[in-house]
C-alpha positions in Angstrom: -8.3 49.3 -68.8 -12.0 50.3 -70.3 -15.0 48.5 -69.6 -16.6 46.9 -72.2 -19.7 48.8 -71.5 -17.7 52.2 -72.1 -18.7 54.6 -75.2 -15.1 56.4 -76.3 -15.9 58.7 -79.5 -13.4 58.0 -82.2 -11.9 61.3 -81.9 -10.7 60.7 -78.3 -7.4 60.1 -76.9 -7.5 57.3 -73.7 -4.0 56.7 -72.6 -3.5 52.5 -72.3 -3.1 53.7 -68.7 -6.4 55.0 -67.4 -8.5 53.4 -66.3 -12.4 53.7 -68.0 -15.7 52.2 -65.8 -18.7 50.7 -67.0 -21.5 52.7 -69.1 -18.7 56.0 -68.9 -19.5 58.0 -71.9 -16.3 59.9 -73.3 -17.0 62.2 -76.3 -15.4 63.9 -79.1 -11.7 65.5 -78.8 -11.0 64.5 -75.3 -7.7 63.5 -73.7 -7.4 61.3 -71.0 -3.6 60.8 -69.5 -1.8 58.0 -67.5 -3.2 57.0 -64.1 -6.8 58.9 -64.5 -9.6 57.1 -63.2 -13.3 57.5 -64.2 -16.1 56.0 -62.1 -18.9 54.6 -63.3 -21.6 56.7 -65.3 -19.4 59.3 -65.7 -19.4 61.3 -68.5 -16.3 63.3 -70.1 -18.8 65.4 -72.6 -16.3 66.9 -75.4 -13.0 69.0 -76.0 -12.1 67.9 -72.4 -8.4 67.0 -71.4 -8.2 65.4 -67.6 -4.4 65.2 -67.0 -2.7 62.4 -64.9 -4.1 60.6 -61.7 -6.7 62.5 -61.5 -10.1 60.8 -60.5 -13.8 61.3 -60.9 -16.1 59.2 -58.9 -19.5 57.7 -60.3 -21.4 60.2 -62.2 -19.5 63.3 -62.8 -19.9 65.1 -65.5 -17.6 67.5 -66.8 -17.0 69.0 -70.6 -20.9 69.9 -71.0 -21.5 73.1 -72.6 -21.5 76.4 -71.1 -24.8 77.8 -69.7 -24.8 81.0 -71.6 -27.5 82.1 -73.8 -24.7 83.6 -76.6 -22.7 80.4 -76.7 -23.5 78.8 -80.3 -21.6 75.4 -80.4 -18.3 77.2 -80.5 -15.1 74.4 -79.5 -14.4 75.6 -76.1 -12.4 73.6 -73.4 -12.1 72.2 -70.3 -8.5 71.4 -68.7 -8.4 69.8 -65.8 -5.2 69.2 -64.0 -3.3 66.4 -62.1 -3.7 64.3 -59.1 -7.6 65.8 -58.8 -10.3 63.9 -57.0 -13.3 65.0 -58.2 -16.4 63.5 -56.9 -19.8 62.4 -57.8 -22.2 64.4 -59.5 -20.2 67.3 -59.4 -20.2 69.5 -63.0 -17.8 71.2 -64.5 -18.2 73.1 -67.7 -16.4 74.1 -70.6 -15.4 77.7 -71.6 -17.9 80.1 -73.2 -16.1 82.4 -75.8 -15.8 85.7 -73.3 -12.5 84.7 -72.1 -10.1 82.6 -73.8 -12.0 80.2 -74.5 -10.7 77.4 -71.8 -12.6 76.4 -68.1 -9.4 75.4 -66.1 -8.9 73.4 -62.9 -5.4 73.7 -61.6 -3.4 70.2 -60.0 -4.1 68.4 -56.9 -7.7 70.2 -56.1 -10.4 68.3 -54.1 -13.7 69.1 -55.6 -16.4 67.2 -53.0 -19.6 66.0 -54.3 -22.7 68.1 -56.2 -20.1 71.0 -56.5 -20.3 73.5 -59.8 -17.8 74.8 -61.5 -19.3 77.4 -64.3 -17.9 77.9 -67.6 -14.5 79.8 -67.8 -13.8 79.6 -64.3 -9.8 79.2 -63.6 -9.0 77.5 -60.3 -5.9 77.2 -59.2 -3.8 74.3 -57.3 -4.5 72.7 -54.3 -8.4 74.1 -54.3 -10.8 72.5 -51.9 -14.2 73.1 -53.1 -16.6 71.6 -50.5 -20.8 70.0 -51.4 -22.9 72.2 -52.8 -20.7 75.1 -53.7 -21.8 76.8 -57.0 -19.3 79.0 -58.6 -20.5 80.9 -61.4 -19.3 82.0 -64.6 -15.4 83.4 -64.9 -14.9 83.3 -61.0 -10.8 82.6 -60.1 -9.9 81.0 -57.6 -5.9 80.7 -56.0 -3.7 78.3 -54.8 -4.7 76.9 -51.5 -8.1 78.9 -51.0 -10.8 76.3 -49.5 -14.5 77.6 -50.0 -17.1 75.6 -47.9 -20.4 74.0 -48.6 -23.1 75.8 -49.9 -21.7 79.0 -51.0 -22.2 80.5 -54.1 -20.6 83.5 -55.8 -21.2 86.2 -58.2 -19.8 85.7 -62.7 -16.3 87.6 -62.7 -16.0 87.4 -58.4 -12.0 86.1 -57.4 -11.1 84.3 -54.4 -7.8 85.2 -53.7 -4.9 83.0 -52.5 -5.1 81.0 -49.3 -8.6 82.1 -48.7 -11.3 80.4 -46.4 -15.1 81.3 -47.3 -17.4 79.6 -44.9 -20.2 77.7 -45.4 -23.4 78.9 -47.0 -21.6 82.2 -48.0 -22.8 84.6 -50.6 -19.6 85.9 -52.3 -20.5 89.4 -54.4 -16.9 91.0 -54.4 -13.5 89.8 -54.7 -12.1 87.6 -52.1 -8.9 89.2 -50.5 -6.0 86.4 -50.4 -4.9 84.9 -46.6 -8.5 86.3 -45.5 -11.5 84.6 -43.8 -14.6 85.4 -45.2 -18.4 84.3 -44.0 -21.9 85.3 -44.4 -24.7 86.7 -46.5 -23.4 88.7 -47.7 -19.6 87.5 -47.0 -17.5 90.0 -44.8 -14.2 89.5 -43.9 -13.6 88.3 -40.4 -10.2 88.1 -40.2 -6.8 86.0 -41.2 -7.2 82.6 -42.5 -4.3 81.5 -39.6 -4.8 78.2 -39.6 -4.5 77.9 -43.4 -1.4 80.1 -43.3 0.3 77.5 -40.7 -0.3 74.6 -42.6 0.7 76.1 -45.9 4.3 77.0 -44.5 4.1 81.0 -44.2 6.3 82.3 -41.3 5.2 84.1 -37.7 6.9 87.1 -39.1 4.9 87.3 -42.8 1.8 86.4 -40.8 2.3 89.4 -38.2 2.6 91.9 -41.4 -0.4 90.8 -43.1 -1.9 91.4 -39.7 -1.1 94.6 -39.9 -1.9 94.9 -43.6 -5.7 93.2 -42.6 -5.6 96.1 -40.0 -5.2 98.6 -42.1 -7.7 97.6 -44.6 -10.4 97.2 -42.0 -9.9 100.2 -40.8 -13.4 102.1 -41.3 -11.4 105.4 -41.0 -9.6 105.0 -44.2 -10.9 105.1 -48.0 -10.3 102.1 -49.6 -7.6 103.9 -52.3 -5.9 105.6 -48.5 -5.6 101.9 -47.0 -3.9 100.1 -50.2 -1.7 103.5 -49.9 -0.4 102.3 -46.2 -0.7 98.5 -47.0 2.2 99.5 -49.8 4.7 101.4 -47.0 4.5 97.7 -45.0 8.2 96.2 -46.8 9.7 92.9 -46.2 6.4 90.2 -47.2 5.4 89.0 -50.1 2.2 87.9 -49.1 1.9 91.3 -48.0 2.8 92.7 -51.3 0.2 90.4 -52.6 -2.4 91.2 -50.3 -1.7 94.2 -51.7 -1.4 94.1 -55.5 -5.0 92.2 -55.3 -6.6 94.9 -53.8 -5.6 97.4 -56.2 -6.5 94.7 -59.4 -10.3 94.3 -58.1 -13.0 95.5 -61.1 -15.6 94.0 -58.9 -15.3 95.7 -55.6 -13.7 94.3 -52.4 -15.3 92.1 -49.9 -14.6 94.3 -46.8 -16.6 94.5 -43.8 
C-alpha cells in the first residue's frame, strides 16, 4: 500500500507488498521488497535497496550521500538487510568510493533512534545499535555485537563479534570479539558473558576464551607474545577467532 501523499521516483522499485506512509519521499534506483514498512516522513534518498520486513519509523533517512569531501556524485549504495527495525531519525548513508562502493546493514539488526551509521560502514546480523551512537566512516561491526548509547568511534575502527561497548564510549582501536569494552577512551573490562549465554556458546568455549582474555591482558606480555599463546589454546573456535582478529587489526587493539 502507498499513501497518496508518497513521492516514488520513476526509477524505483516498490514491491505491491510494502507498505509506503504519507509525505515518504523514495528517490531514484531504490528497491523496496515484500513486507517493508516506511513510516511517515521518511525518506529512502537514492541507490538504496531495504530487503524484506524490515521497518523504519517516522523520519529516517537513509541513502543520503556520503559525508566525504572527495565524494563527487559517484552511484554508491546502501543495502540494508531483512527483518530490521530501524527507528526514527536515525541516518544511514551510502558508500563513498574508498571501499567497494556499498554501506551495508546485515539482517535482523535493531538500530534505536538518532543513531548514525557513516558511509561504507558494514554491520553485521543481529546488531543492536542503541540512541545516539555515531559510527563513523568504514567501521565493521559482527554478528551479535551490541554498542550502547552515546558512543562514538574512530573511520576504519571494527567491533568484533559478540561485543558489548558501553554507553558513552570512545572507541579508537579495534574492538576484540566476546569482549566488554567501556570508557573514554574504551578499555576492555572483561568477557561479554551475558551475551555469550544468550547467544548459545558453551561453559567449555567460554572458560577458553577466558583464558585467551587472560592472556591478552596480561601486561607482562607484548601484544605479538600474547596472540603467540592465545594460538597454543586448541579445541574453540571462538577462541581461534578471538584470535585471528587480533592478529588482522591495522588500527591497533583496544586493550587495557
Amino acid at each position: 500500500m502507498i499513501h497518496k501523499t508518497a513521492i516514488i521516483d520513476k526509477t524505483a522499485q516498490v514491491s505491491e507488498n510494502a507498505e509506503i506512509g504519507p509525505n515518504v519521499f523514495i528517490g531514484k534506483n531504490c528497491i523496496i521488497h515484500d513486507g517493508v514498512k516506511i513510516g511517515v516522513n521518511s525518506v529512502v534518498e537514492e541507490n538504496t535497496e531495504i530487503k524484506k520486513g524490515t521497518v523504519l519509523s517516522p523520519n529516517v533517512h537513509v541513502g543520503g550521500a556520503p559525508q566525504d569531501i572527495s565524494y563527487k556524485g559517484e552511484d554508491t549504495k546502501l543495502i540494508i538487510g531483512e527483518n530490521c527495525i530501524i527507528r526514527e531519525f536515525t541516518t544511514i548513508h551510502r558508500a563513498s568510493t574508498k571501499e567497494d562502493w556499498v554501506t551495508e546493514v546485515g539482517d535482523n539488526c535493531f538500530i534505536m533512534s538518532s543513531a548514525h551509521i557513516a558511509h561504507d560502514c558494514k554491520i553485521g546480523n543481529k546488531v543492536i545499535i542503541t540512541n545516539y551512537t555515531a559510527l563513523a566512516g568504514h567501521t565493521h561491526v559482527g554478528d551479535y555485537a551490541v554498542i550502547s548509547g552515546l558512543s562514538g568511534t574512530h573511520q576504519f575502527v571494527r567491533i568484533g563479534k559478540m561485543a558489548m561497548v558501553g554507553g558513552m564510549s570512545r572507541i579508537t582501536k579495534d574492538v576484540p570479539p566476546f569482549c566488554l569494552i567501556e570508557g573514554n577512551p574504551a578499555i576492555v573490562h572483561g568477557l561479554n558473558v551475558v551475551g555469550l549465554r544468550r547467544n548459545g556458546v558453551t561453559p567449555e568455549a567460554r572458560n577458553l576464551l577466558k583464558r585467551a582474555l587472560s592472556l591478552f591482558l596480561d601486561r607482562s606480555l607484548l601484544l605479538e607474545d600474547a596472540i603467540a599463546e592465545i594460538e597454543k589454546i586448541e579445541g574453540s573456535v571462538e577462541v581461534k577467532e578471538f584470535c585471528d582478529f587480533l592478529k588482522n587489526s591495522k588500527r591497533g587493539i583496544t586493550r587495557r
